[in-house]
N, C-alpha and C positions, 0 to 999 in steps of 0.2 A: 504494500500500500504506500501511494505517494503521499510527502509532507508537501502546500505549497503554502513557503511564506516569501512576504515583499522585504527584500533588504537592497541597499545602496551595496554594492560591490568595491565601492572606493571608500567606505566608512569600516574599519577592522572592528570596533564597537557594535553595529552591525552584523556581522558575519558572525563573530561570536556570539551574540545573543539566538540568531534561527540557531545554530548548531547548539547550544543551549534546551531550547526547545526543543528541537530535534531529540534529543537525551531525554528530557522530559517526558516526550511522548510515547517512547520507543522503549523507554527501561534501558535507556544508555546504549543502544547498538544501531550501526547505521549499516545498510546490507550495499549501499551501491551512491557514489560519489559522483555527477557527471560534472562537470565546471566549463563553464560556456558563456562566458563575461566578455563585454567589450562597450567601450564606449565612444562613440559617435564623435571626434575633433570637432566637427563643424557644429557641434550641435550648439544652436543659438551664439553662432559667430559666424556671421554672413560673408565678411572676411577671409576666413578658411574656407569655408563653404568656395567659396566662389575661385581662390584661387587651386585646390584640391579639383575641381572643376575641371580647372582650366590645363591640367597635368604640371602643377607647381615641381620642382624640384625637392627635397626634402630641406634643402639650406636655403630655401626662397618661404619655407613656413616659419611660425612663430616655434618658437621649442615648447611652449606649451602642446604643442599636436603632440611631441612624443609623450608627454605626461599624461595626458589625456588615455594614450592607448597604451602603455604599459600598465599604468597605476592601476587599473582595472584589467586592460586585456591579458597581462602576464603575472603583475603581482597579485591580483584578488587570485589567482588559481592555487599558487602554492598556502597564500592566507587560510583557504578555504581548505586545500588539504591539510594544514596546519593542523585546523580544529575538528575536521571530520576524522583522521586517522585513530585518534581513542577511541571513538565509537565503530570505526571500521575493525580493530583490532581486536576490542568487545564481542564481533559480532562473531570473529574467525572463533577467537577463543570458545564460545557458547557452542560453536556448530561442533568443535573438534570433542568438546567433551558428552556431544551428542553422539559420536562417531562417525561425524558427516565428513568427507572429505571437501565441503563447499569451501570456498573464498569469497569472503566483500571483494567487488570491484570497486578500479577508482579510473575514472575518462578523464582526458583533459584536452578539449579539442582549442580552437583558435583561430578568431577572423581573421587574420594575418594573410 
């Protein structure tokens, strides 16, 4: 059964509270992890927007565009396995002492 909760990807306060929950809900185990963040440069900077557009070069944008797509598109991924792997590892351990040979998964794709 899926959990969905609304978190900021760029807020670590955040992330840790759904995984939080997460715990909360589940009795501490999480069976499967996908992570698939990213956030938008242009978004409400018409600016980027337009020169992204236009095929900018990456040293013709502000450096905020790499903040923008890292901070979320690469660091929310490892944040979030950060705080999913206790409950991923919960979940290994419960199955092993069932004598399940299962494993949690953990995905981590990327708009890149």
């Amino acid at each position: 059964q899926g959990i969905a909760l609304p978190c900021d990807h760029g807020d670590d306060k955040q992330v840790e509270a759904v995984f939080q929950e997460v715990a909360k809900r589940t009795g501490g185990h999480l069976d499967i992890l996908v992570n698939n963040a990213f956030k938008d440069p242009s978004l409400g900077n018409p600016e980027v927007d337009r020169k992204l557009t236009e095929g900018a070069k990456f040293y013709e944008l502000p450096l905020s565009v790499w903040d923008d797509m890292h901070i979320v598109g690469l660091r929310s991924h490892y944040v979030a396995s950060y705080y999913a792997a206790p409950l991923l590892l919960a979940a290994a351990q419960k199955e092993a002492v069932a004598g399940s040979s299962w494993r949690p998964f953990l995905c981590t794709t990327s708009s890149f």
